[in-house]
RODO-473219 format. One record per residue (C-alpha): residue number from 1; x, y, z. Coordinates in pm, whole numbers, plus 32768, in hexadecimal, padded with zeros to 4 digits. Example, Ala and Ser with C-alpha at 12.3 -4.5 7.8 and 13.67 -1.06 7.14 Angstrom:
<panus>
  nr   xx   yy   zz
   1 84CE 7E3E 830C
   2 8557 7F96 82CA
</panus>
This chain:
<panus>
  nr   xx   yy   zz
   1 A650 37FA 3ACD
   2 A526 390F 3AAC
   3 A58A 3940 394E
   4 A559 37D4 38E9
   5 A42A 37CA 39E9
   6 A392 390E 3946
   7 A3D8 38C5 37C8
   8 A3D4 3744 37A2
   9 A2DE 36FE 38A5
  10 A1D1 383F 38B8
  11 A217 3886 3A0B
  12 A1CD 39E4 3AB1
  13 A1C5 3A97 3BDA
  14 A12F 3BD1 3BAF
  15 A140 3C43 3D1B
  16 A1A7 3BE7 3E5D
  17 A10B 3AC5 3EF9
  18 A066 3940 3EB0
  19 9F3F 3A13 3E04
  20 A01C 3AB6 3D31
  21 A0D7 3974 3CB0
  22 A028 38DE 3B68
  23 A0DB 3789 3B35
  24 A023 36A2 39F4
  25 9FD9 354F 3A68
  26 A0AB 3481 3979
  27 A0EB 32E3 39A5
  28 A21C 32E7 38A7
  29 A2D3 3404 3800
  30 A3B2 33DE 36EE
  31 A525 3497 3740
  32 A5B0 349D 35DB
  33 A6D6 353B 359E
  34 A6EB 36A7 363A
  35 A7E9 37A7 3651
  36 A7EE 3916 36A6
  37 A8EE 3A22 36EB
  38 A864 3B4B 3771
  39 A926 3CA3 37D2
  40 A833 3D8D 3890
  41 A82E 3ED6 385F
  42 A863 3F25 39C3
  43 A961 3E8B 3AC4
  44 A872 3EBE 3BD1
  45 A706 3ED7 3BD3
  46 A5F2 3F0E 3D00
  47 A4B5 3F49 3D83
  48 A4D7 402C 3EB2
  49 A400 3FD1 3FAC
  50 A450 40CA 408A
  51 A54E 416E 40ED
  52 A527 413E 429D
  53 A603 402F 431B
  54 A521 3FCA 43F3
  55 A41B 3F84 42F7
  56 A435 3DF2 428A
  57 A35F 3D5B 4199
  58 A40A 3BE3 4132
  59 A2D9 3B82 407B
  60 A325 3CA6 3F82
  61 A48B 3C67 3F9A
  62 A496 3B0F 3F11
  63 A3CB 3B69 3E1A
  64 A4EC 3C3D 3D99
  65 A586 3B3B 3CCD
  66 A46E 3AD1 3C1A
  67 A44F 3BE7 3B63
  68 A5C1 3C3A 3B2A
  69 A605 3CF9 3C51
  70 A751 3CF7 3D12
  71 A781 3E0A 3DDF
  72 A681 3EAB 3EFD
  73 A65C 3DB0 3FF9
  74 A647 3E7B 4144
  75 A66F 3CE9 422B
  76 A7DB 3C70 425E
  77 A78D 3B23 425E
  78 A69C 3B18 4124
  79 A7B9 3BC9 404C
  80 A8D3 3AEA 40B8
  81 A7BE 39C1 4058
  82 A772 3A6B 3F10
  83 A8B7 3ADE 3ECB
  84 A82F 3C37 3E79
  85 A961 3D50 3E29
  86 A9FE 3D91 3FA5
  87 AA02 3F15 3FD6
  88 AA1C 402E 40E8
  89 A98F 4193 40BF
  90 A914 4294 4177
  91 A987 43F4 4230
  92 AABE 4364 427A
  93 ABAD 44C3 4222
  94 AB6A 453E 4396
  95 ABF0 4557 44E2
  96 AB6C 44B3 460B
  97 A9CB 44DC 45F2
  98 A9F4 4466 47B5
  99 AA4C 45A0 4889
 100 AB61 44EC 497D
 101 AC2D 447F 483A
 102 ABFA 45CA 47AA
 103 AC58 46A7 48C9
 104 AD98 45D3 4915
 105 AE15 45FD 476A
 106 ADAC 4776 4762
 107 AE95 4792 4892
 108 AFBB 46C6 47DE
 109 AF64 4790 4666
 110 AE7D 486E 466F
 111 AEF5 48C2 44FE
 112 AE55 4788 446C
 113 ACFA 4826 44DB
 114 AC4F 492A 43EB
 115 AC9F 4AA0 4426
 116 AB3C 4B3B 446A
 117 AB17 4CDE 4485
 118 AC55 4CFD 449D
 119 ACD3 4BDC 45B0
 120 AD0C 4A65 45B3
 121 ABFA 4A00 4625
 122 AB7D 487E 46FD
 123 AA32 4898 45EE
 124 AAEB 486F 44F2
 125 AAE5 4700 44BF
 126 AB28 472B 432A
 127 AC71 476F 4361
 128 AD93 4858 42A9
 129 ADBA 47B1 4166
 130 AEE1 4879 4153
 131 AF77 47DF 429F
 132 B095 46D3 4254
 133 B02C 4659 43A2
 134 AEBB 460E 436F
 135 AF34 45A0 4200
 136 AFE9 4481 42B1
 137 AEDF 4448 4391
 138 ADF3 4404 42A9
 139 AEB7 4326 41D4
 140 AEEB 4244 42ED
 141 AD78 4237 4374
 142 AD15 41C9 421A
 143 AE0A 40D6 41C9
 144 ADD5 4039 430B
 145 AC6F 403D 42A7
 146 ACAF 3F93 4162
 147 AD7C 3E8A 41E8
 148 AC68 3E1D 432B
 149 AB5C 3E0F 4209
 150 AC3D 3D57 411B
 151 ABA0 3E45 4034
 152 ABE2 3E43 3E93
 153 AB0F 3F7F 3E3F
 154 AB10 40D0 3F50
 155 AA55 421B 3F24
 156 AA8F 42F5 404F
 157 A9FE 446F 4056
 158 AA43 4591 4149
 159 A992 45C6 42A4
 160 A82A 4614 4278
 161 A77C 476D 42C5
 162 A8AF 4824 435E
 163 A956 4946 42F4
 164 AAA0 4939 422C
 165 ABD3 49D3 4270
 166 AC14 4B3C 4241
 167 AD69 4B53 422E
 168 AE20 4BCE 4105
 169 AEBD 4A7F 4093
 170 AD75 49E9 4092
 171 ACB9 4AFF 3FE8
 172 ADC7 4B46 3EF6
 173 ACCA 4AA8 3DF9
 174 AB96 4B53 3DCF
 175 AADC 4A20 3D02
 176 AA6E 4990 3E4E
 177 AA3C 482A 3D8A
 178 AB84 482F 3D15
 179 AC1E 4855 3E6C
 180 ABAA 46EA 3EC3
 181 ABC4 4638 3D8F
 182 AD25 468E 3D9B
 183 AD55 4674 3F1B
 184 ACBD 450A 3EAC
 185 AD8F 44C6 3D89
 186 AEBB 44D6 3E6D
 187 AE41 4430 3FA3
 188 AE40 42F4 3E8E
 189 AF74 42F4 3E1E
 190 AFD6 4303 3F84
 191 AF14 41ED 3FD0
 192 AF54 413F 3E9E
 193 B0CD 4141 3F38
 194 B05A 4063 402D
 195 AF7D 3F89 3F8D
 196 AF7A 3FB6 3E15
 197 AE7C 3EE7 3DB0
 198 AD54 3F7F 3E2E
 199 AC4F 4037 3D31
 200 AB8A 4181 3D83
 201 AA84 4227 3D64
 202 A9CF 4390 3DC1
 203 A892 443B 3E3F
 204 A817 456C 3DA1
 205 A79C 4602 3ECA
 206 A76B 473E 3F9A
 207 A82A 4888 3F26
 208 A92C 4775 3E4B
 209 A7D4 46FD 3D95
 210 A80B 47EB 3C59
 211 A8F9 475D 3B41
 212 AA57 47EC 3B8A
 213 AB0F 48DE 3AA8
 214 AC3E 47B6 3AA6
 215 AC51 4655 3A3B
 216 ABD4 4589 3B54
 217 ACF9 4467 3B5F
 218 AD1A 4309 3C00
 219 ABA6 42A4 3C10
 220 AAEF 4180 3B5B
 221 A980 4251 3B8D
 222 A901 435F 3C53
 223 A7A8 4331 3CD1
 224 A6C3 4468 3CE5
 225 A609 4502 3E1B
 226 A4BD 4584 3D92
 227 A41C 463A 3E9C
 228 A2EE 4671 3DC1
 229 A26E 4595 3CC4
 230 A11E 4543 3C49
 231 A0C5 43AB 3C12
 232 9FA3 4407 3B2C
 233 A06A 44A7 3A12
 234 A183 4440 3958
 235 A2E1 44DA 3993
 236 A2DF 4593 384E
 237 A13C 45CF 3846
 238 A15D 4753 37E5
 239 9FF6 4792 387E
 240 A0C2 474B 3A0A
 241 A160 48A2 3A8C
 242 A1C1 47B2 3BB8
 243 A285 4680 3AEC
 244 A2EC 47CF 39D6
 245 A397 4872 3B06
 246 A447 4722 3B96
 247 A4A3 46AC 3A62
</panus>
C-alpha cells in the first residue's frame, strides 16, 4: 500500500509525525495498470530507537512502515498492529540475575556457575559453558522464551559485564570470540530441536566483539556493538583514527 501510495501517488513521509507527512491534494488519479515484484535485499530492516525497554515512542514506530521498515518496534501492541517481525533478544545465556533464585540453584549445581580464582563461585552468573547442566538450562529458558513471544527471529547474547568462566573446558579456546560463537552455534541447534523454525541472529559485543578465527554458523546477521564511533565522518573516511580503529 506505501509502495503504490509513494510511486503512483507522490506521497512521503520523511519523518515521524503529521508535519512530516507530504500528501498532494489530488480530486482524481488515474490507477492504470501497475505491477511490481520486489525482493529486498534484507529480510529485516530497522531504525533502532533505542535500545531501553522502557523507552516508547509509537509516533516513530508507525512511522516504520512507511519507509520500509519492519523490525524495531520497542510497543507490544503497535507491532502486533503493524505486524512488524516478532523477536526476543537480550542477555538471556545467564543464571538467575535475583539473589533468592540464585542462592537456592548454586545450592542444587553449583557447577552450572562460572569457576572464578580457582572456586565455583554465586558471581558467576555467565555460567560454565562447559557444564551439560547449565547447557540444558539454557536451552529451556530460551525456548520457553521463544514460544511466550511467539517469536520468528531471536538473537540472545551472554550476561553482561561479568566475568567468564575459568575453568579448563571453557578456556580450552584461547580466541575468546570463538568460545561464544560456537557456544551459540550449538545452543541453536538445540533450540532449533524444539522449535525449528525460528531464525537467528548475533551481537558483536564485549570481549566476543572481534571477528572469530571460525565460521560463525546458524545466523541470518550479526549486528555490531561500536563502542566508539564518530557521526561526522564516514565509516571508511581515512582522516578518523576513531571510525579507522572501529572499523
Amino acid at each position: 500500500v506505501y509502495a503504490f501510495l509513494r510511486e503512483r501517488l507522490g506521497a512521503r513521509w520523511y519523518w515521524p509525525g503529521k508535519s512530516g507527512e507530504f500528501l498532494p491534494k489530488l480530486s482524481r488519479y488515474k490507477v492504470g495498470r501497475w505491477h511490481k515484484t520486489y525482493k529486498p535485499f534484507f529480510d529485516s530492516r530497522e531504525m533502532s530507537i533505542c535500545s531501553i525497554w522502557r523507552n516508547r515512542h509509537p509516533e516513530t514506530e508507525r512511522w516504520f512502515p512507511k519507509v520500509f521498515l519492519n523490525y524495531g518496534g520497542r510497543s507490544d501492541v503497535t507491532k502486533e498492529d503493524i505486524g512488524f517481525v516478532r523477536r526476543v533478544s537480550g542477555h538471556a545465556v545467564t543464571l538467575p540475575l535475583g539473589m533468592e533464585r540464585r542462592k537456592k540453584l548454586f545450592e542444587e549445581h553449583p557447577e552450572w556457575f562460572s569457576l572464578l580464582n580457582g572456586k565455583r563461585d554465586i558471581k558467576g552468573i555467565a555460567g560454565c559453558w562447559s557444564s551439560p547442566g547449565f547447557f540444558d538450562y539454557t536451552v529451556s529458558n530460551l525456548v520457553a522464551d521463544i514460544r511466550a513471544k511467539r517469536a520468528v527471529l531471536a538473537n540472545y547474547f551472554v550476561a553482561d559485564v561479568v566475568p567468564r568462566c575459568e575453568c579448563g573446558g571453557c578456556t580450552a579456546d584461547p580466541d575468546k570470540s570463538a568460545r561464544w560463537w560456537n557456544y551459540y552455534a550449538k545452543l541453536i541447534d538445540a533450540i532449533r530441536r524444539e522449535v525449528p523454525d525460528v531464525r537467528f541472529a548475533g551481537l558483536a559485543y564485549q570481549e566476543y566483539r572481534p571477528v572469530p578465527g571460525i565460521k560463525v554458523k546458524n545466523l541470518e546477521h550479526v549486528e555490531y556493538c561500536q563502542y566508539n564511533r564518530c557521526y561526522y565522518h564516514g565509516l571508511e573516511d581515512p582522516r578518523c583514527p576513531m571510525n579507522a580503529r572501529s572499523m
